[in-house]
N, C-alpha and C positions, 0 to 999 in steps of 0.2 A: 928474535929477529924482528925490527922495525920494517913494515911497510912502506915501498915505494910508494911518494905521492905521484898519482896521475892528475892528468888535466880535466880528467869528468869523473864526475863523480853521479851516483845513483839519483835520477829525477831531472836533472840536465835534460833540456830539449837540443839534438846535435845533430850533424849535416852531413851525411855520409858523401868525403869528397875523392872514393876512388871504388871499382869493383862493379860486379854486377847492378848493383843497387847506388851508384853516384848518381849524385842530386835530389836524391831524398830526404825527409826529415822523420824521427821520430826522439821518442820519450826513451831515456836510460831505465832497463828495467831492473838490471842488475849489473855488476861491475866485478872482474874474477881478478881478482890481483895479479896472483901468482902465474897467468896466462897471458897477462895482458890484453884482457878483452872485453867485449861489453855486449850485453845484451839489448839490443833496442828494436821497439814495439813496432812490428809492423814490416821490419826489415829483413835480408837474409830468410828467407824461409822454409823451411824444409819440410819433407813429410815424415812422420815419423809410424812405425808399426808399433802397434801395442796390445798388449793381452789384457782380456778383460778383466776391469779391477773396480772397486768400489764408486770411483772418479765414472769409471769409464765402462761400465757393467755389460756392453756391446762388442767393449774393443775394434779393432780396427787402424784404419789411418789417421791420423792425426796432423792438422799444420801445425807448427809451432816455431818458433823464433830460433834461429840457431844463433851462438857470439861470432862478432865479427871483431877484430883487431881495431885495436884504438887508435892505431896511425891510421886509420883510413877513413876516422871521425874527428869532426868539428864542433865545438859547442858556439851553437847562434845566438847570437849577444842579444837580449829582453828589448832591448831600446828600439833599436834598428829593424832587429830580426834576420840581420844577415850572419853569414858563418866565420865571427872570429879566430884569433888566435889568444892563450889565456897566459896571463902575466902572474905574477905573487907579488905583493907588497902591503907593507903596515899600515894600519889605519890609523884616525886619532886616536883610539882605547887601547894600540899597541898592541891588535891583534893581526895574524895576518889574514888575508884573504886574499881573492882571486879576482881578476880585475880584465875589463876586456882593452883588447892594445886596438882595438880599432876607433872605437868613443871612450877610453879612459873611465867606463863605471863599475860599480860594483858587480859582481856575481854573485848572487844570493845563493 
C-alpha cells in the first residue's frame, strides 16, 4: 500500500495555526503517516512517567513532545518566514516538488 503524500514533511520549520499551542513555531521531529500527525520540537507537551531504564537510570517525570494533527500545522515559507500554504509542481529536471503559494519558491 502506497503512502499518502502530506504537506510536511520531517525537518520542515511549521506554524502551529490552531489549539492550545497557536502561534508557535517549531522544527518537524517526526511525521506518523498512518495517524496523520507530527511531531514538533518544543510543542504540545506533556509529562510523561517513566521507570528507570538505561536513558533514565532515576526514572521519573519526564517532558516530552507529544503529536499534534497536521491540519492544525503550517509550513513557513524560508524566504519570508511567514506561514504558507504548500502547492506540488514540476520543475525544469521534471521532478516534482513542493512550492510555497504565497512567493511561488521552492521548498527544499
Amino acid at each position: 500500500m502506497q503512502r499518502k503524500k502530506l504537506h510536511i514533511k520531517k525537518g520542515d520549520t511549521v506554524y502551529v495555526n490552531a489549539g492550545e499551542y497557536k502561534g508557535q513555531q517549531g522544527k518537524v521531529l517526526e511525521v506518523i503517516y498512518d495517524k496523520k500527525k507530527a511531531i514538533v520540537e518544543g510543542v504540545n507537551m506533556v509529562s510523561k512517567h517513566t521507570k528507570p531504564n538505561a536513558n533514565n537510570p532515576q526514572g521519573g517525570i519526564v517532558k516530552m513532545e507529544a503529536p499534534i494533527h497536521i491540519s492544525n500545522l503550517m509550513v513557513v515559507d524560508p524566504s519570508t518566514g511567514e506561514p504558507t500554504r504548500i502547492g506540488r509542481r514540476r520543475n525544469d529536471k521534471n521532478k516534482l516538488v513542493r512550492y510555497s503559494k504565497k512567493s511561488g519558491e521552492e521548498i527544499k
